[in-house]
C-alpha positions in Angstrom: 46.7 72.8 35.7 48.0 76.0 36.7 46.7 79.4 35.6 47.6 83.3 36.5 44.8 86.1 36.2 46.4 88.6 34.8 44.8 91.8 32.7 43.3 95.2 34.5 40.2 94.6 35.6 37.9 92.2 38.2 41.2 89.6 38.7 38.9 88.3 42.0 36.1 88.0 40.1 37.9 85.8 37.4 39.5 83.7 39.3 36.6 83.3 41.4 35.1 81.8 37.9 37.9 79.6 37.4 37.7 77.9 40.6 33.4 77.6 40.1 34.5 75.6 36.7 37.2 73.7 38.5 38.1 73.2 41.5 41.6 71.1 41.2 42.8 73.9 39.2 45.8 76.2 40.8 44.9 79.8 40.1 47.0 82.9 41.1 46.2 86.6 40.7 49.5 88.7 39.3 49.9 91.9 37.9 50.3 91.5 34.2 54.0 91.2 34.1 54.0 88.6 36.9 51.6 86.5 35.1 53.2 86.8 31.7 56.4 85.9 33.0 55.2 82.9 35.2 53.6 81.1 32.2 57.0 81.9 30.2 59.3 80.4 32.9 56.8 77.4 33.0 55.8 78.3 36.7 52.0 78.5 35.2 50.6 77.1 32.3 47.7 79.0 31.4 47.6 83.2 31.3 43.9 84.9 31.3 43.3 88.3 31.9 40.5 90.5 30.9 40.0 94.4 30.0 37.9 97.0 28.5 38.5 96.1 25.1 39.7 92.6 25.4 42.8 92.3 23.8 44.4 96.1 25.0 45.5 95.6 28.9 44.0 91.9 29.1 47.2 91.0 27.1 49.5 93.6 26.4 52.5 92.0 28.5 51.9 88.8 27.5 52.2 89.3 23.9 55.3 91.4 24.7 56.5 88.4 26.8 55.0 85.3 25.2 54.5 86.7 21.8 51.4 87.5 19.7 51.5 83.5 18.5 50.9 82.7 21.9 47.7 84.6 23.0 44.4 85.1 21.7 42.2 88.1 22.5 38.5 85.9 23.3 35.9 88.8 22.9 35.9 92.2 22.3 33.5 94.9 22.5 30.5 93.8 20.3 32.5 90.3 19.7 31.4 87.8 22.3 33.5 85.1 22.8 32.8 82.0 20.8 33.5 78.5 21.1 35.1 77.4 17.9 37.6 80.1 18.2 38.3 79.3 21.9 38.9 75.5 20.9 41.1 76.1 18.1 43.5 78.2 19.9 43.4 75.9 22.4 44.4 72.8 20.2 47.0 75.1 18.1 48.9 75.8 21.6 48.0 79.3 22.7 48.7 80.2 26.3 47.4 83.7 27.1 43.5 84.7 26.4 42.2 87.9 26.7 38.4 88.9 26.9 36.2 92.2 28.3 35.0 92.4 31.4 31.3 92.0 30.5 31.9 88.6 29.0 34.0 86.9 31.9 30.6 85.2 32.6 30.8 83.6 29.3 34.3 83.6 28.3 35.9 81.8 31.3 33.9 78.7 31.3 34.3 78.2 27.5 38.4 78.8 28.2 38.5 76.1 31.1 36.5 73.5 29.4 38.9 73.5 26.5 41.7 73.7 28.2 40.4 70.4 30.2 39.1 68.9 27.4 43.1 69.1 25.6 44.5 67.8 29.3 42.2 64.5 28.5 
């Protein structure tokens, strides 16, 4: 699996997360154009990016790349992220997942176990 960090904020930090969850996963750290444009020309699979507000710079050139049916803003501010919704965009085919800052703790390990748990 390969995934681009993406978004405005703590990149390191996220894909410091991703590797803690999974180790075999390929992560790279783009600006948000880069990313959004590696997952549409099928050089990554995955997008996740993270922001103040979650859906704002964590995904604003992926939805202008991938479009909105593509990506799914995670958490906002006062929304944490949640399971159920992670897994069903998951399983309908999303690509791009935004989330705040604050939650990357909590939002990164739920977005890597479903995206393993579809791979299997």
């Amino acid at each position: 699996m390969k995934i681009v960090i993406g978004g405005q904020v703590e990149k390191k930090d996220i894909e410091k997360l991703v590797k803690e969850q999974d180790g075999g996963i390929t992560t790279t750290v783009k600006s948000d154009l880069e990313a959004a444009m590696a997952v549409k020309s099928g050089q990554a699979d995955y997008y996740i990016g993270a922001c103040h507000t979650g859906g704002g710079g964590a995904l604003a050139m992926a939805m202008a790349m991938l479009g909105g049916d593509q990506c799914e803003t995670v958490s906002m501010p006062g929304r944490p992220p949640k399971k159920e919704i992670i897994d069903k965009a998951v399983a309908n085919g999303k690509k791009a997942f935004g989330f705040t800052s604050d939650h990357k703790d909590t939002a990164v390990p739920m977005i890597i176990e479903a995206l393993k748990n579809k791979q299997s």
